[in-house]
Structures are given as C-alpha cells and as structure tokens.
N, C-alpha and C positions, 0 to 999 in steps of 0.2 A: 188825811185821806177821808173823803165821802163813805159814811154808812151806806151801803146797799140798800133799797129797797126791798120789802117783801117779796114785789113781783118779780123780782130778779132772779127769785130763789128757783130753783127747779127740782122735778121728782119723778125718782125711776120705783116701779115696784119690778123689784128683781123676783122672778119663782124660786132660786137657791140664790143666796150667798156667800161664798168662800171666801172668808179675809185671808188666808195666805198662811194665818199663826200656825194653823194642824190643827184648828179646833172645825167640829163639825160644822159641816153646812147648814146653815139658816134657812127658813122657808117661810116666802114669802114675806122680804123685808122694802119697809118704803126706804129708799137712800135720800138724803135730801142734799143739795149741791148749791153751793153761793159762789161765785169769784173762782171757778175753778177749784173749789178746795170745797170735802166731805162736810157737811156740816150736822148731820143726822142719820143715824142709822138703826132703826127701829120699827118693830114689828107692825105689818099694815093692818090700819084699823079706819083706814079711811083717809081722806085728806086731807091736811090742815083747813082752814077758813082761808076763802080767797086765793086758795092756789090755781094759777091757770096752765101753769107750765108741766104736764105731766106727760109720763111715755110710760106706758101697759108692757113690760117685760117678763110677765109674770110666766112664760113659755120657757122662761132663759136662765141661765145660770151666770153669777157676774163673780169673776176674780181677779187676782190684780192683775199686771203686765208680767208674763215671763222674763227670765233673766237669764242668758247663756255666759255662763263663768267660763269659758272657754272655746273659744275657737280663733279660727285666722282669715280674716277679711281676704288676703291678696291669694289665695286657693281657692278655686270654686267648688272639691270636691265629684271633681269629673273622672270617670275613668278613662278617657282617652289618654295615653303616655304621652302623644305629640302635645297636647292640652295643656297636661301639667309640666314638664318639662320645657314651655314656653314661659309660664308664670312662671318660674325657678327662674328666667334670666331674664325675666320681660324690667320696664323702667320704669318710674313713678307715671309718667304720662301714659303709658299704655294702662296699665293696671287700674288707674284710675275707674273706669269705666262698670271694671268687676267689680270693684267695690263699691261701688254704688248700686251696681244691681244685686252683690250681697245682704247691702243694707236693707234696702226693698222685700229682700225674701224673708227676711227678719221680722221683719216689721207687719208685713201681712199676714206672718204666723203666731202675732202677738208676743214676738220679742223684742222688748221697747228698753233693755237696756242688756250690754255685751259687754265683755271682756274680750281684748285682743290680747293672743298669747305670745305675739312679736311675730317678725318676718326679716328678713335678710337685711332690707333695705333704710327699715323704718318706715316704711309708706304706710300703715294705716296709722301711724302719730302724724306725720306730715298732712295725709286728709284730714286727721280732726282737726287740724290746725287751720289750715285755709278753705277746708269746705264746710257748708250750712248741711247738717243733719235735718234728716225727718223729722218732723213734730212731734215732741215729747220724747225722740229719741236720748238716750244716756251710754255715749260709748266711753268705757276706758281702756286703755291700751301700754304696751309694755316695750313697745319702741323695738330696738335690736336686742337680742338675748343675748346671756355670758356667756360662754361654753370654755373647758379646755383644748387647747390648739390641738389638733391631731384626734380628735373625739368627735361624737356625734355633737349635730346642732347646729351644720352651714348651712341649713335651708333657714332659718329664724333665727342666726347671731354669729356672734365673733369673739375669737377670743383676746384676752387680754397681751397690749406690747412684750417682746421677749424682755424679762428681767421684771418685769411689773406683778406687781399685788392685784387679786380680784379687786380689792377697796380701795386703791389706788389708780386701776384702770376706772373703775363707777367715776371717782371725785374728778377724775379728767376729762372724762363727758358730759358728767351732771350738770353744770349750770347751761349748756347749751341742747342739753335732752329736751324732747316735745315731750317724753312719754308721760304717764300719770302712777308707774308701776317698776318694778325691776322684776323680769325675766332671771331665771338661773337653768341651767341646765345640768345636772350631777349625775346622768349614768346616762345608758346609752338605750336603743331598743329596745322590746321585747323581739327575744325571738320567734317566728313563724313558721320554725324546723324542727327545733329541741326545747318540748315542754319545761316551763321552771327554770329555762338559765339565766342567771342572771349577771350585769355588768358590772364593773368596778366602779365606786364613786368618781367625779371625775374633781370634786372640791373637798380639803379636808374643812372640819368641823369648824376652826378655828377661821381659817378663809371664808367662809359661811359667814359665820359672826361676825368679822369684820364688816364684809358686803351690807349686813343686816344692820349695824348700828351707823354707817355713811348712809346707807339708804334713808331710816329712820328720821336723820337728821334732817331730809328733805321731804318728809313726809309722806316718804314713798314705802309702802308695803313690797313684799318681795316672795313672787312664787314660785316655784321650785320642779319643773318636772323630774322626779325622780319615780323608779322602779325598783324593787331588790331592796332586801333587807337592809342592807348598810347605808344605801346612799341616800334610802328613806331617813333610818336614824340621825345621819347627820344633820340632815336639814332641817328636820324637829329640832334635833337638840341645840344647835346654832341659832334658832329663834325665825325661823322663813314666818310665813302667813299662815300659805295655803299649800297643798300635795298635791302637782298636779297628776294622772294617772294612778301611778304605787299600787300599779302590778307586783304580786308577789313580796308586797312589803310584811307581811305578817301580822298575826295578832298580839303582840310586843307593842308593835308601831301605832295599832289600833289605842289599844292603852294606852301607848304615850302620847297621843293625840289629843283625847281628851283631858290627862293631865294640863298639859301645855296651850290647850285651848287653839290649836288646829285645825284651819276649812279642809277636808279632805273633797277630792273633783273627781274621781274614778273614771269616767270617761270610758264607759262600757260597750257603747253601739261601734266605736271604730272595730272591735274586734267582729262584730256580729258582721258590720257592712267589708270588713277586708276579705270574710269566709267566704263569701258570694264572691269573690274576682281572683284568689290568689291560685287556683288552681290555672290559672291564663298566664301564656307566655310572658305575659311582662311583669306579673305581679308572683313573681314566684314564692312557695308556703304551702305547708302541710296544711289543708282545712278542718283536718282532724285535729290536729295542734292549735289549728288557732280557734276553737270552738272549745277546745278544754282550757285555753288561756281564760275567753269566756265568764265560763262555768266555775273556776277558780275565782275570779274576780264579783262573780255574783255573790260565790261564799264570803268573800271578804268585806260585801257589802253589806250581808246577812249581819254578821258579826258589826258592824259598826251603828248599824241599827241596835242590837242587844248591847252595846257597849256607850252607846248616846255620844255616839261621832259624829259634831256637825259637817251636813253631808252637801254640798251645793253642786247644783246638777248643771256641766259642761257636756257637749256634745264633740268636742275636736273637731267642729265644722270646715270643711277644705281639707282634709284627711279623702284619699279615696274611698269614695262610694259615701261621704255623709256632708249633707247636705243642709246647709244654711236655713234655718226656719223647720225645715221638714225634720231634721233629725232631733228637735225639741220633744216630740211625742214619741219615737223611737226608744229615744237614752228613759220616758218616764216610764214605756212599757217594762224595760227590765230592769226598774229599781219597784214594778209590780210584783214584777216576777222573785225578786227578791224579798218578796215581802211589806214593802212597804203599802201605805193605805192610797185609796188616791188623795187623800188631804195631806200625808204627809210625802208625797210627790211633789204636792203641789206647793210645800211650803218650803223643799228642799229647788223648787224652780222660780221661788217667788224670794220668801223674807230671807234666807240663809244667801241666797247669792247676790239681794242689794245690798245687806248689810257685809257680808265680803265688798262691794265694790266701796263701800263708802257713801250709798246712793241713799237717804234720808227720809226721801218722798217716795220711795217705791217700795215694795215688800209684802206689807201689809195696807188694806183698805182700812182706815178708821177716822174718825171725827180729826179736822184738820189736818190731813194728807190733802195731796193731791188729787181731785176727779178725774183719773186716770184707769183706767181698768179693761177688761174684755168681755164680750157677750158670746156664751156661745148658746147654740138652741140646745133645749133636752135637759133631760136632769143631772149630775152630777157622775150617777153610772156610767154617761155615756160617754165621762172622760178617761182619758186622756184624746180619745179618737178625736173627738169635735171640734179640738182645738186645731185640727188639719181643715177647717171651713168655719171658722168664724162667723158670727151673727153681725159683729160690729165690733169696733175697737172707740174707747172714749179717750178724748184728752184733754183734761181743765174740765172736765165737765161738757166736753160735746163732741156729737158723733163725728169723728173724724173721716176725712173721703179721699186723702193725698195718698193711702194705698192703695185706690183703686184705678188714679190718673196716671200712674205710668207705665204705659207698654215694655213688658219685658222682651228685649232683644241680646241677639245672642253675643255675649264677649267671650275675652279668655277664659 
C-alpha cells in the first residue's frame, strides 16, 4: 500500500475535546487525520509546515459517536395504541420502512453505533443482513429472544420446544441465527401499580450457564433483561454479559457486578417517558408508582457509581414515549441527575457501550482509531443539550451530509 502524502493529511482545531475515557476535556486541540484514521492529537500551537487542509472548529466541542446499548429498531416509540399494536403484528416487509427511518433518527443524533435488544420476528437481524447501513453506521443485534412459555417476552422472543433445554433450544437455531448476540429474558415487568414488586426468575442458574457456555462457543455474548433481586442474581452468577434494566435488583447485585465484571444498562428514561402517558386510558399505571420506580433506580445508579459499576447507557428506544436518537440526551440527563459528571456520561455513552458491543474503533478518539466523531457548538457545559442539534457529524475523517438527504416520512 502507497504511503499518503503530506498533503492528504488534514486538520481540525477543536475548542474542547472529549475523548470518551472520563478524562477532562481538552481545549483547544489541533486533531490531525490521514486515511480516515486519527493520526495526531495535540495542543494547538499553530500549523504544521505545508498544511493546506484545515477547518477552524475552535467554537466547538468534538467527541466520539454515541452508542445506544439498547433499544428496538421494529418500535418506533409512539404513543398511539393503534400504532404500536400494528408494529406488534405488522411483517418484515411492512416494518422495513420504520427501521430505516429509525436508523436515520439515530444517526442524526450522533448514534453511529446500537444494540438491538431483539423483536418477535427477527427483523432487525434479517435488515442487517440484507440492508446497506448508514455510513459509519455499527449495528448489533440480538435476533429473537429466550423467554419461558407462558412468561413475559412475546413481544421480542419465544420460548424453548416443550421437553427442550434453554441450550439445546440456542444449538438448534444457532447455526442458521443472523444475530450477533443472545437475548435472555428471566423475570417479567416492573409493576406500574405496586411499588417494589417483583417477579419470579423465569431461568434457573444452571439453565443460564448452559445458554452462556453454547453461546460462548459461537462467540456470541448474551444479555439478560432481568429485574428483582433473584433473577438479577442468577444471571450474574450463570456468567450473562450485560443487566439489561435490574430494577429493584439491590446492592448485593451491584457488588456482584463488579466482582464478575458486569455491563450494567439501567435504562432509566422509559420510567420518566411511561409517567407522562400512563395516567391515559390505554396506558394504565399509578404515575406516582411509576415516578418512585424512577427515583429508586436513580439510587441504584448513585450506588454503582460509588461501587465502580461499569455502567453503559441504553435508552429502550420503541418503548412508549422514547424515542430513537432523541432519548440519547434524556437517559444522559438523569445519570446527571444521578450524579454523574458530563465526561462521565459521556464515556458511559461512548467507550463502555462500544466496548460492550465489541466495536474496536469506536469509544474513544485516539491516535489510530477511526476519524469518526461529532461537533457540537458551545462548550462542553452545554452538554448533554447540544447533542439534540449537532454541528456536524465526521466519518473517516470527513463531514458527512447523508443525514441530512433524507426526508423523514411518516411509517409505522
């Protein structure tokens, strides 16, 4: 391969720069960029000799691509019941459509890589499968979920043949699976009536383990939405990944988390956007319950922070009332509110959730990544907000413009 040129090189001077780690933001750094890939990043003191390729960003703050560890492409997060209740039975061909203008919402709010938490069908593994992604986009996906028959979970999976093992039903899928993940499901709801109830696991420990070591084999990680003390514990101790939600899981679970080395996803804004609809005929729920579920799950976040829980921030996007791209800045306000700094926000939406995905080149900005990243104006105070109107988005090293060619219309 041909050496680059000098003049090929290019150079941004950023006003702040966040690499994603949780280390403070930098001011006023030159970034330099060859082939798509970081190649310098150090304090401006003027230009190299012979650079002609520069861009004044010195107004702007640059950090990498946000990451949503969790949400579901075939939901769009609408509160109309006729709405979602169509996407619940709609087919890969119709659904199509949303998920592409999901992508899009994504991608304009500077979420350049996602986690799909699975769907009934399989349809967001089947689109990664035969559709071209946005530029620089990074989806992974969890195909159909596990569930126990007669348990929550027929909106996003299925359970295992009568007489069949959780790891036995996996190995009889596996090799014709699209997905890049395993789904588990082990309790059921929180409730939206009776503060703190919680549901029976719906996998014992040893089923877990099984799942997790067939999984393994095929180099599939495996996430676990569990709630409630026990179904939490199982899944820790069975060896899962990641905790998707664990409402009400305790601070037991928090310790053993970090022991076991654990992504915890809390997934906090679905409770805040459900409080806003469930006092409505179709959405019935105590708003006072479900604003203390909240507020309990805040604490729990408090606590994983003082406990050094790695924490990777999902939105449950397609959940009623939250919203693909936009609830990115939502889920960051109340892990503020929580306590946390905006650098460590932003690295619990940056490097903790690529390095959950497995994603290499995302996370952090540094010397040979990727030229990938996002401009928002203003100083760094002025996030989380800014990130709702972006400056620009970079990919390889150049201002990308295919978020702005496509006219959003309305789908399911």
């Amino acid at each position: 391969m041909a050496i680059e040129s000098e003049a090929q090189k290019s150079y941004i001077l950023a006003g702040w720069f966040i690499d994603g780690s949780g280390a403070a933001p930098q001011n006023r750094i030159l970034l330099g960029m060859q082939g798509g890939r970081i190649i310098s990043i150090e304090p401006y003191t003027g230009l190299p000799d012979g650079a002609t390729d520069f861009t004044d960003l010195s107004h702007c703050s640059l950090l990498p691509p946000l990451v949503d560890a969790h949400m579901h492409l075939f939901m769009s997060g609408s509160t109309c019941m006729e709405t979602r209740r169509q996407q619940l039975a709609a087919s890969y061909d119709e659904l199509v459509p949303a998920i592409e203008q999901h992508l899009r919402y994504l991608y304009t709010h500077g979420v350049l890589a996602a986690r799909d938490g699975g769907d009934y069908g399989g349809y967001a593994a089947r689109f990664k499968a035969e559709q071209e992604l946005l530029p620089g986009f990074q989806l992974k996906v969890a195909g159909r979920a596990w569930r126990r028959d007669k348990r929550y979970g027929s909106l996003i999976g299925r359970p295992p043949a009568s007489g069949e093992s959780l790891a036995e039903a996996y190995l009889r899928e596996s090799s014709q699976d699209k997905s890049d993940l395993v789904k588990l499901v082990n309790s059921g709801l929180n409730s939206l009536q009776v503060f703190g109830k919680q549901t029976k696991p719906q996998f014992s420990r040893d089923e877990i383990f099984s799942l997790v070591k067939a999984a393994g084999k095929s180099g599939r990680k495996v996430m676990v939405h569990a709630n409630g003390e026990e179904p939490v514990r199982r899944a820790i101790e069975a060896g899962c990944h990641s905790i998707e939600h664990g409402f009400f899981m305790g601070r037991d679970n928090l310790e053993l988390m970090v022991e076991k080395n654990v992504v915890w996803i809390p997934t906090l804004y679905t409770m805040k956007a459900y409080a806003a609809y469930c006092s409505m005929e179709d959405y019935p729920g105590n708003p006072k319950v479900v604003l203390k579920n909240l507020e309990h799950q805040l604490d729990q976040l408090r606590q994983a922070r003082e406990l050094g829980v790695t924490v990777a921030l999902g939105t449950d996007a397609g959940s009623l009332g939250v919203l693909h791209g936009e609830a990115m800045v939502e889920e960051m306000k109340l892990y503020k509110k929580a306590g946390y700094s905006t650098v460590e926000c932003i690295r619990c939406a940056t490097k903790n959730g690529a390095e959950l995905l497995g994603i290499e080149d995302y996370g952090v900005l540094e010397v040979g990544r990727r030229a990938t990243f996002l401009v928002t104006r203003g100083a760094p105070a002025q996030l989380p907000r800014k990130l709702s109107y972006l400056e620009a988005i970079y990919v390889d090293g150049k201002p990308g413009e295919e978020y702005h060619k496509n006219p959003v219309k309305h789908v399911l």
